[in-house]
C-alpha positions as CSV (number, residue, x, y, z in Angstrom):
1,X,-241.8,-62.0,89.7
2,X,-240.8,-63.6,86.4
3,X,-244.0,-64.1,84.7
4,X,-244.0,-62.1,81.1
5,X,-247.4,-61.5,79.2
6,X,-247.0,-60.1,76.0
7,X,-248.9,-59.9,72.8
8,X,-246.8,-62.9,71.5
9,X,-247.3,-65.1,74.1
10,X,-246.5,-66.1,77.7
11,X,-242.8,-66.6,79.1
12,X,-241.5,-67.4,82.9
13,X,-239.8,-69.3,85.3
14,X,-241.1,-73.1,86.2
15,X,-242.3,-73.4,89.7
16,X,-243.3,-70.5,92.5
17,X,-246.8,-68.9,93.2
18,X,-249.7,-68.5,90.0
19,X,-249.5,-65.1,88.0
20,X,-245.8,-64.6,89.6
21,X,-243.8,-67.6,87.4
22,X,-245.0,-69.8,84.6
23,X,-247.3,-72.6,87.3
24,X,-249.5,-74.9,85.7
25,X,-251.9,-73.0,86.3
26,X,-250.8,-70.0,84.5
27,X,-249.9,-72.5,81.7
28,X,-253.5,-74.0,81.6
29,X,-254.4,-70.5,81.4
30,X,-252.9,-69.3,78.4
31,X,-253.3,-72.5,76.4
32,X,-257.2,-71.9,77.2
33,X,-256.9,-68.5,76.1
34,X,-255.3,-69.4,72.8
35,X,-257.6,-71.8,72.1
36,X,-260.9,-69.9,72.6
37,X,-259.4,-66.6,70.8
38,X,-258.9,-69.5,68.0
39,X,-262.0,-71.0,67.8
40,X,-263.9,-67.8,67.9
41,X,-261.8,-66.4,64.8
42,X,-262.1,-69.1,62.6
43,X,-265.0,-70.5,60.3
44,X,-263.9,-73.8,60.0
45,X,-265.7,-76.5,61.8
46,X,-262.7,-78.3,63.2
47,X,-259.5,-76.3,64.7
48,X,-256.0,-78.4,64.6
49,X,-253.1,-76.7,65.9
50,X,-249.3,-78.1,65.8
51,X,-247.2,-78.2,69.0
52,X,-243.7,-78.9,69.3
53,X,-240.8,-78.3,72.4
54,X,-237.2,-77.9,72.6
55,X,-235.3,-80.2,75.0
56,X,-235.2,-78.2,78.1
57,X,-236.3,-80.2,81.5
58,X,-239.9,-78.7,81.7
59,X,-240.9,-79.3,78.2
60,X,-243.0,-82.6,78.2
61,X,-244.7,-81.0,81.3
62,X,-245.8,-77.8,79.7
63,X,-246.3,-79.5,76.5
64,X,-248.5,-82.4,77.9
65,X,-250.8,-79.2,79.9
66,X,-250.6,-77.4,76.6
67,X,-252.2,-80.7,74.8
68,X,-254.8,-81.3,77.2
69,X,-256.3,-77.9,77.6
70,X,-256.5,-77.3,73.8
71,X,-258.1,-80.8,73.8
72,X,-260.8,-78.8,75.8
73,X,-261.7,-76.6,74.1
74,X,-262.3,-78.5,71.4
75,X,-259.0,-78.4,69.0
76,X,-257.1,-81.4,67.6
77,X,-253.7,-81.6,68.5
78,X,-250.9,-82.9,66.6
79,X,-247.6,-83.2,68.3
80,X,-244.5,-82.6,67.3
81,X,-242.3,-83.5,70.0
82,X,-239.0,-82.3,70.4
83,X,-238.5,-79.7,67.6
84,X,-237.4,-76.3,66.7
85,X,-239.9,-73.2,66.6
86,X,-238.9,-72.9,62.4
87,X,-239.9,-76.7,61.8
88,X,-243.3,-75.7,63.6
89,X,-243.7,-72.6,61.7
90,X,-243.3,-74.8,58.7
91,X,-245.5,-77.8,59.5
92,X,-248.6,-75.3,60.5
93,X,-248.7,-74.4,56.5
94,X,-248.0,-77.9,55.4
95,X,-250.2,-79.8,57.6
96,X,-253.2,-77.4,56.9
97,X,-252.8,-76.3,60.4
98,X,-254.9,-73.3,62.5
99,X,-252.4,-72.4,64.7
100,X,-249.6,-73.6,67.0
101,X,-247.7,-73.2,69.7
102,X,-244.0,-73.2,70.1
103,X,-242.5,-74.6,73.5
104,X,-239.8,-72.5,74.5
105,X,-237.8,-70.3,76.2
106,X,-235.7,-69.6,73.4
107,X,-232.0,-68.0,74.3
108,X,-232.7,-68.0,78.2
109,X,-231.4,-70.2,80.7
110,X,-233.0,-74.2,81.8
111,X,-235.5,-72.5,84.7
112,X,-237.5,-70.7,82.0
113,X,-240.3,-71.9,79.3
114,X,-242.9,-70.2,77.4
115,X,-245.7,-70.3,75.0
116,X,-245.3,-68.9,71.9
117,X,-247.8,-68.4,69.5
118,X,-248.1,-68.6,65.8
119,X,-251.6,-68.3,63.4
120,X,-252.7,-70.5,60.1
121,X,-249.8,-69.0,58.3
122,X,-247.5,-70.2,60.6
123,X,-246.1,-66.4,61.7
124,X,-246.0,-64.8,65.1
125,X,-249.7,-63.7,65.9
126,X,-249.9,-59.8,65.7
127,X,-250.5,-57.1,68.6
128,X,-254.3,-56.6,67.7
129,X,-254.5,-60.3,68.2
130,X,-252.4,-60.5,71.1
131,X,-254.3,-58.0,72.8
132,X,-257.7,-59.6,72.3
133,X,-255.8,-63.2,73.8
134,X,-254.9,-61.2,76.6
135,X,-258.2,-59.9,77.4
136,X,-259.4,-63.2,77.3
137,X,-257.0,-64.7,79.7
138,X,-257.2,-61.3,82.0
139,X,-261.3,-62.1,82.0
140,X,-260.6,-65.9,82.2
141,X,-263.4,-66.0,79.5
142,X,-262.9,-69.3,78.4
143,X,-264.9,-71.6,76.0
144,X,-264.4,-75.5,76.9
145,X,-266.6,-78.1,75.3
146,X,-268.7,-81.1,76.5
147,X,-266.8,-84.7,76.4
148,X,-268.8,-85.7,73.0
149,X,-266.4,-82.7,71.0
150,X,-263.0,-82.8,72.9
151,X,-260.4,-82.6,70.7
152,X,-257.9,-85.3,68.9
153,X,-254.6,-85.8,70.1
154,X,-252.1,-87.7,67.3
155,X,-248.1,-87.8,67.1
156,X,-246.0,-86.8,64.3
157,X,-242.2,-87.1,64.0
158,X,-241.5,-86.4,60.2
159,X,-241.3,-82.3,61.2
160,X,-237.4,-82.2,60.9
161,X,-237.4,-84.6,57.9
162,X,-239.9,-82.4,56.1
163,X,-238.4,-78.8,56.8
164,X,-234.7,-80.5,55.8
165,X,-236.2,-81.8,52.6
166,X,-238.0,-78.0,52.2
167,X,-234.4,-77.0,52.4
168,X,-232.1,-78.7,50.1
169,X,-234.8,-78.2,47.4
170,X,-234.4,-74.5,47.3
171,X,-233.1,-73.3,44.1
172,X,-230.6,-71.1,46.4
173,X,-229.4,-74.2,48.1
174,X,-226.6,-76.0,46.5
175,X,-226.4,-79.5,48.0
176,X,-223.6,-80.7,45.4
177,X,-221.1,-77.7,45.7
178,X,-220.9,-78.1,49.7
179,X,-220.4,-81.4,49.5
180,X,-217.6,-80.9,47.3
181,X,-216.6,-78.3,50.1
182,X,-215.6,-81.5,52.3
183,X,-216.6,-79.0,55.1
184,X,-215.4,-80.2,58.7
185,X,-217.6,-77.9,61.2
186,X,-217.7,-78.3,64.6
187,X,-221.7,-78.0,66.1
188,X,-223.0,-76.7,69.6
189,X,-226.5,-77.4,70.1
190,X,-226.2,-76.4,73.2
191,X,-227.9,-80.0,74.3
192,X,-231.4,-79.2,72.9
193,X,-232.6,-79.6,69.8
194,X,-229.7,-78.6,67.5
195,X,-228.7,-82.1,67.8
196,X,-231.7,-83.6,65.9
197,X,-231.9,-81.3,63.3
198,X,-228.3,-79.0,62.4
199,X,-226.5,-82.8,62.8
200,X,-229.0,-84.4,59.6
201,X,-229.0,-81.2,57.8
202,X,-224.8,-81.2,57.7
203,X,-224.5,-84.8,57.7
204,X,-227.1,-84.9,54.2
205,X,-224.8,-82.0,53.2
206,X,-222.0,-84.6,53.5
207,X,-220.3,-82.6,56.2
208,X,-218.2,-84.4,58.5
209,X,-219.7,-82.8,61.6
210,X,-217.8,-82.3,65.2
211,X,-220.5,-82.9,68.1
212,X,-220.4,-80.6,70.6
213,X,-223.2,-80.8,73.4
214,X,-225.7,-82.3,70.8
215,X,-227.5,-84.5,73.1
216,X,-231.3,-83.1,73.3
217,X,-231.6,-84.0,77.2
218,X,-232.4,-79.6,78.2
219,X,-228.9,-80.0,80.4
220,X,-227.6,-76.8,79.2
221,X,-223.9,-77.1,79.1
222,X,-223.5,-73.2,79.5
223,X,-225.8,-70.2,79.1
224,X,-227.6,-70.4,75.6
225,X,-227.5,-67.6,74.2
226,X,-225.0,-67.5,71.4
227,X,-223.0,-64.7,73.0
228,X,-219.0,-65.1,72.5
229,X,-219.0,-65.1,76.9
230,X,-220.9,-68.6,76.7
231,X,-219.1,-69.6,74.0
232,X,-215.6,-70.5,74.8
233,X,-215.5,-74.4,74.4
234,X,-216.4,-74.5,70.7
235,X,-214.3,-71.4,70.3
236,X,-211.3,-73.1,71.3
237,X,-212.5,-76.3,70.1
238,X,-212.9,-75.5,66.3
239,X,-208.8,-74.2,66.0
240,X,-207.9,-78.0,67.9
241,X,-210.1,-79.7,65.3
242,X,-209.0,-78.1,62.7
243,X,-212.0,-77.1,61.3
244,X,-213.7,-75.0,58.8
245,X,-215.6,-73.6,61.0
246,X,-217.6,-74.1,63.9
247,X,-222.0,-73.2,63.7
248,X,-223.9,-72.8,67.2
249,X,-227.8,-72.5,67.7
250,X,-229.8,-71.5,70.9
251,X,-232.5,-74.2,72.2
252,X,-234.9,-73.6,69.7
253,X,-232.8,-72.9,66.4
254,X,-234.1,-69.7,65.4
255,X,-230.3,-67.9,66.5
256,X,-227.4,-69.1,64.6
257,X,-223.9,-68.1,65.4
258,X,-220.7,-68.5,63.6
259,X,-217.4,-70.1,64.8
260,X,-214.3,-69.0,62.6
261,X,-211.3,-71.6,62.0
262,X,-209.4,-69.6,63.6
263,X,-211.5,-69.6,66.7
264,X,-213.1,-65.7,66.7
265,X,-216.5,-65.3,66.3
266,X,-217.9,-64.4,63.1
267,X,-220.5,-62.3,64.7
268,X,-224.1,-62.4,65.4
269,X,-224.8,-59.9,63.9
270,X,-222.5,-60.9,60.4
271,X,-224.7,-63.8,59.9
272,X,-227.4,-62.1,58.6
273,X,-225.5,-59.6,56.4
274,X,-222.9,-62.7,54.8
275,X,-226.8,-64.5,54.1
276,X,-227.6,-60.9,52.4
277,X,-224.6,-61.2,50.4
278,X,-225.3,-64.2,48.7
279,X,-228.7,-63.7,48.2
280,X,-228.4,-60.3,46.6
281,X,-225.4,-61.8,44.8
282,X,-227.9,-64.1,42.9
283,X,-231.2,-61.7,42.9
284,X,-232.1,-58.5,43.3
285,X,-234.0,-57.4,46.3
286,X,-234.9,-55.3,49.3
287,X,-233.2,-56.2,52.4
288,X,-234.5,-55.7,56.1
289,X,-233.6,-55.8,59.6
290,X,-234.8,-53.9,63.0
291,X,-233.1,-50.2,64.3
292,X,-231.2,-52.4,66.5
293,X,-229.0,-54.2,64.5
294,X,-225.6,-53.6,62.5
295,X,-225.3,-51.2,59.8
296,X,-223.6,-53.3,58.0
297,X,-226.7,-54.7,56.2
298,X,-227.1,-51.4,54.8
299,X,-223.5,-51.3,53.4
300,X,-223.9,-54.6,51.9
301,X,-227.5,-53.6,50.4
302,X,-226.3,-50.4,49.2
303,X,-223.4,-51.7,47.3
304,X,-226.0,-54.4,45.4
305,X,-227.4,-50.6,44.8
306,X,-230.6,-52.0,46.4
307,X,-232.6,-50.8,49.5
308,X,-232.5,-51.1,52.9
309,X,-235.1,-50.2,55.3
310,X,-235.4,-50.6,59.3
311,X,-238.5,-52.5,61.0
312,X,-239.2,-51.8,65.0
313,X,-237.7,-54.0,67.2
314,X,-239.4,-57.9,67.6
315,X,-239.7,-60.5,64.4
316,X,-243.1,-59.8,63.4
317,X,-242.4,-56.2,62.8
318,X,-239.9,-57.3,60.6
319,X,-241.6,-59.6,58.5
320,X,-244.4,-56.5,58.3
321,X,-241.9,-54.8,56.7
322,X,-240.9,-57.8,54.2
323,X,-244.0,-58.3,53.1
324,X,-244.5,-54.5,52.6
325,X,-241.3,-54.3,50.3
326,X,-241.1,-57.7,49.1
327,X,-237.9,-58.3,50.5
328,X,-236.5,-61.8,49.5
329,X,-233.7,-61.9,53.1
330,X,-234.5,-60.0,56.3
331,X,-233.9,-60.8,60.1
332,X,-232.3,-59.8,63.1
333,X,-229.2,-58.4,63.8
334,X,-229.2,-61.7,66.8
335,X,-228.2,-64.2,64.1
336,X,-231.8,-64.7,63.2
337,X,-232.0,-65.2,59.0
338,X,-235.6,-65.0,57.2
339,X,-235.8,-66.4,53.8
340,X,-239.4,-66.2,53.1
341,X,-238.9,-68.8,50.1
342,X,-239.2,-70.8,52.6
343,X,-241.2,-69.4,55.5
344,X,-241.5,-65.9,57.1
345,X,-239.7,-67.1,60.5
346,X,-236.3,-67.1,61.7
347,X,-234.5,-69.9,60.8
348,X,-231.3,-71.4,61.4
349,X,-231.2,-74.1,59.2
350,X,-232.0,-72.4,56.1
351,X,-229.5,-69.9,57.2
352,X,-226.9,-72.7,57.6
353,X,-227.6,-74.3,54.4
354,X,-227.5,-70.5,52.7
355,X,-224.1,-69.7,54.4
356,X,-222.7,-73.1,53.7
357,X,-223.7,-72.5,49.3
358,X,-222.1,-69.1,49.4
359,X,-218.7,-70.1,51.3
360,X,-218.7,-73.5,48.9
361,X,-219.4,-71.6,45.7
362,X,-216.9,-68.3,46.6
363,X,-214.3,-70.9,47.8
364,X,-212.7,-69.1,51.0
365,X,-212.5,-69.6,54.0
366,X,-214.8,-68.4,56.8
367,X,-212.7,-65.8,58.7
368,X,-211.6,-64.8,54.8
369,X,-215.3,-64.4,54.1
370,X,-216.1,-62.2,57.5
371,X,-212.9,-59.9,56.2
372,X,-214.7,-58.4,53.5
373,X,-217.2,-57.2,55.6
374,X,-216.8,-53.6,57.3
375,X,-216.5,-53.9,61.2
376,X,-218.9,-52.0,63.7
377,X,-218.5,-52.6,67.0
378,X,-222.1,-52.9,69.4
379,X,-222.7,-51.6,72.6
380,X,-226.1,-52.4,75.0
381,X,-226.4,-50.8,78.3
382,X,-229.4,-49.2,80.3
383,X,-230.3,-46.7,82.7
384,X,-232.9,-47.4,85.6
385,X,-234.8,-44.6,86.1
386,X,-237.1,-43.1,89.4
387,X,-240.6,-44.9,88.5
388,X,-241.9,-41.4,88.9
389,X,-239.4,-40.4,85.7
390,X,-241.5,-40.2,82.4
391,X,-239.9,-42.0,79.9
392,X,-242.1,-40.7,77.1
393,X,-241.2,-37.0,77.8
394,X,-237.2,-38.0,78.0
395,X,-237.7,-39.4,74.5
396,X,-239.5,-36.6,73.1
397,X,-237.1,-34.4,74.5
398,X,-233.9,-35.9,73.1
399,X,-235.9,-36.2,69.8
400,X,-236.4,-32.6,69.5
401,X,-232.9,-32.2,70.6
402,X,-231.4,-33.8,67.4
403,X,-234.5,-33.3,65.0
404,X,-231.6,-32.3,62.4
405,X,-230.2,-35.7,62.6
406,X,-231.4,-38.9,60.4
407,X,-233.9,-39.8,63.4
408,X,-236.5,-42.8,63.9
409,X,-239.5,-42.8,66.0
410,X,-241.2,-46.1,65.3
411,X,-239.5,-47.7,68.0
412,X,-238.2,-45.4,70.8
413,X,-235.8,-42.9,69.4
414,X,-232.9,-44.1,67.0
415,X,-230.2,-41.4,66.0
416,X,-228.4,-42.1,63.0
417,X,-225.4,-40.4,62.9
418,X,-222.9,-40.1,60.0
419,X,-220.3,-42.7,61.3
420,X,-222.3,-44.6,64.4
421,X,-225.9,-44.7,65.8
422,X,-227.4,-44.9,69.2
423,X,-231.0,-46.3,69.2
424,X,-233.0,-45.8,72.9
425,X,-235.9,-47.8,73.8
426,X,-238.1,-47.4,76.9
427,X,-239.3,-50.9,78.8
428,X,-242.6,-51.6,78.8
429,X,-242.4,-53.3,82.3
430,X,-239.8,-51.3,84.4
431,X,-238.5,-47.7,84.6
432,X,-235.8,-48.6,82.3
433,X,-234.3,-47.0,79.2
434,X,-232.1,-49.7,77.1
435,X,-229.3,-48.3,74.9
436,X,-227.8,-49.6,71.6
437,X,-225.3,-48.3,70.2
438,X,-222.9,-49.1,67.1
439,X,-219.4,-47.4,66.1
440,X,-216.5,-48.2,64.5
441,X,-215.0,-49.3,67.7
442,X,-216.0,-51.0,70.9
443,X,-214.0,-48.2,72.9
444,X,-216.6,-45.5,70.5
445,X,-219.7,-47.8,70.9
446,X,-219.7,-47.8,74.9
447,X,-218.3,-44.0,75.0
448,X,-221.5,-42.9,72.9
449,X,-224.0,-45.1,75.3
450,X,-222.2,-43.1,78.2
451,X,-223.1,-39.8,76.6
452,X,-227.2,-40.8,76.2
453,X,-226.7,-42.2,79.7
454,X,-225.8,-38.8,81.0
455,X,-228.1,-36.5,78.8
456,X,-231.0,-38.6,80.3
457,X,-229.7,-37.9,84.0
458,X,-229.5,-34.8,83.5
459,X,-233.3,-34.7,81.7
460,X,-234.5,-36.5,84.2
């Protein structure tokens, strides 16, 4: 089975049997869902909701569904076309929109898609309103409309133009000093849609830009998600090129990953904490990411003397938690940067633009900029447990184990110890326990994962 409902949307594997993988049927299904929990939440008299898709092979299919069922129930549809899920979170708000939906799969491989949804602000819809979409599809309680009220369907392919504009008009954006950079960066888009929107931004940016699998045809060259295992072309491309640097995105731009000149990664999870930098560098402000990524954005925070607090895991927790302390950068420790000048989504191309100001303006290099940043070193593993095993009472357990530790329940159990942390988190799905962990050494970070692994054996 490979068919994933959650509160945020719908996400599977094209082709196989109806509520097993992500049919047309299940995709008709959603859509409807969407559109009848949207209509019967809003006052106004006429619903338009922006869609746009990444490049993979299925898109135009599940896009063309997607159009046709909200048609049905009454919505006007403006497409977007091949996009990124930031330029749709950012043309909801300036085309006055009601909703939309973002086609994609996002980091995972060519065979999956997925419907994810957004509300009039342009942000991830939240659990309460999940949960009532859910309900709706589970009940198939649709609303559809007579042929006199079926919805609009229009085109528009000024997205990327517009969110590129958006971005080289922040006041944090310094067009002039990176072109004075003469960067040469070397780009894998990873043959989605990278290609039509990193390649303008740079190439406005006068950056003489490397191409590197920028063709949006969804034939993923390797696996997309920014991990240095799928990344060994551009890694050993950027050194050939001599290049400053080398910037990858996954299908739908919301990850970005760093290339240093030198070839070695700059780290996922560095992206967001050099973005931090420069921002606190220029303003004051709180700073935010989720339990599960580096402490490093809390070194950086605290040496701006300004605070750092942790969201649960998933985006819109963390842009709860932005809004809550006003925080001006936030994101994920996965490379994903929110800059809610701009928009509260994670967003690549802000983040490049960001990255690109701060290395221009500090004049170093890239791997000289990643040296000034302490190293922690991540490990993820799991343990698969009996589906008889009760995950909840392993938690609690371990949490009253080390209640005189810095501990966090809001999303699992994280232990904060003085010089690494392990975070556990239960699957919602499986009988599975996932395990982060961070120290100062990869050697640390997968010997403290063994330890949880073995105190929940022996729990359990």
């Amino acid at each position: 089975m490979s068919l994933i409902k959650s509160i945020s949307g719908i996400r599977g594997t094209i082709g196989g049997k109806v509520n097993e993988n992500l049919t047309p049927v299940d995709t008709v299904k959603f859509a409807s869902a969407y559109g009848t929990w949207l209509k019967r939440n809003s006052n106004n008299e006429s619903i338009k909701v922006v869609i746009g898709r990444d490049a993979r092979l299925s898109g135009q299919m599940i896009s063309n569904l997607v159009a046709s069922t909200l048609q049905g129930t009454g919505i006007d549809v403006v497409d977007l076309g091949l996009s990124t899920t930031p330029t749709v979170e950012v043309m909801v708000t300036h085309l006055k929109a009601d909703g939309g939906i973002i086609l994609t799969a996002s980091h995972n491989p060519k065979q999956w898609n997925a419907l994810k949804l957004l509300n009039n602000k342009g942000e991830f819809i939240s659990k309460e309103e999940g949960e009532m979409l859910l309900d709706i599809a589970d009940n198939e309680d649709f609303d559809f409309v007579d042929v006199d009220h079926l919805g609009s369907y229009s085109q528009n392919s000024s997205g990327i133009d517009y969110h590129i504009k958006k971005i080289l008009s922040l006041p944090l954006v310094n067009p002039e000093a990176i072109k004075k950079a003469k960067f040469k960066i070397v780009v894998d888009a990873v043959n989605s849609t990278g290609g039509i929107s990193v390649i303008p931004l740079l190439e406005q940016l006068g950056v003489e830009v490397i191409k590197l699998y920028c063709e949006p045809n969804g034939h993923f060259p390797h696996n997309p998600e920014p991990l240095e295992v799928n990344l060994q072309d551009i890694m050993k491309k950027v050194p050939k090129e001599k290049a400053d640097l080398g910037i990858v995105v996954d299908p739908d731009v919301d990850r970005l990953a760093l290339i240093c000149e030198d070839g070695s990664m700059f780290g996922e999870e560095y992206t967001l904490v050099a973005v931090a930098d420069y921002i606190l560098s220029k303003t004051p402000s709180a700073t935010v990411s989720n339990l599960s990524s580096s402490r490093a954005l809390k070194d950086i925070s605290e040496s701006y003397k300004q605070p750092y607090a942790a969201s649960a895991v998933g985006e819109v927790n963390v842009v709860t938690k932005m809004k809550e302390l006003h925080a001006k950068i936030g994101g994920e420790g996965n490379g994903g940067i929110i800059f809610p000048e701009l928009h509260y989504g994670r967003d690549s191309l802000v983040g490049i633009a960001l990255f690109l100001t701060f290395l221009a303006e500090k004049g170093i290099s890239c791997k000289s900029l990643r040296n000034t940043y302490p190293s922690y070193y991540m490990g993820k593993k799991k343990i698969d447990l009996n589906p008889e095993v009760n995950t909840d009472s392993i938690l609690e357990k371990l949490t009253e184990k080390y209640k005189n530790e810095n501990i966090s329940t809001i999303d699992g159990l994280k232990i904060d110890f003085p010089k690494y942390w392990v975070h556990l988190r239960k699957s919602n799905t499986e009988p599975i326990i996932r395990i982060y962990t961070e120290a100062l050494s990869q050697n640390e970070a997968d010997q403290l994962a063994d330890q949880f692994i073995e105190e929940i054996k022996n729990i359990s």
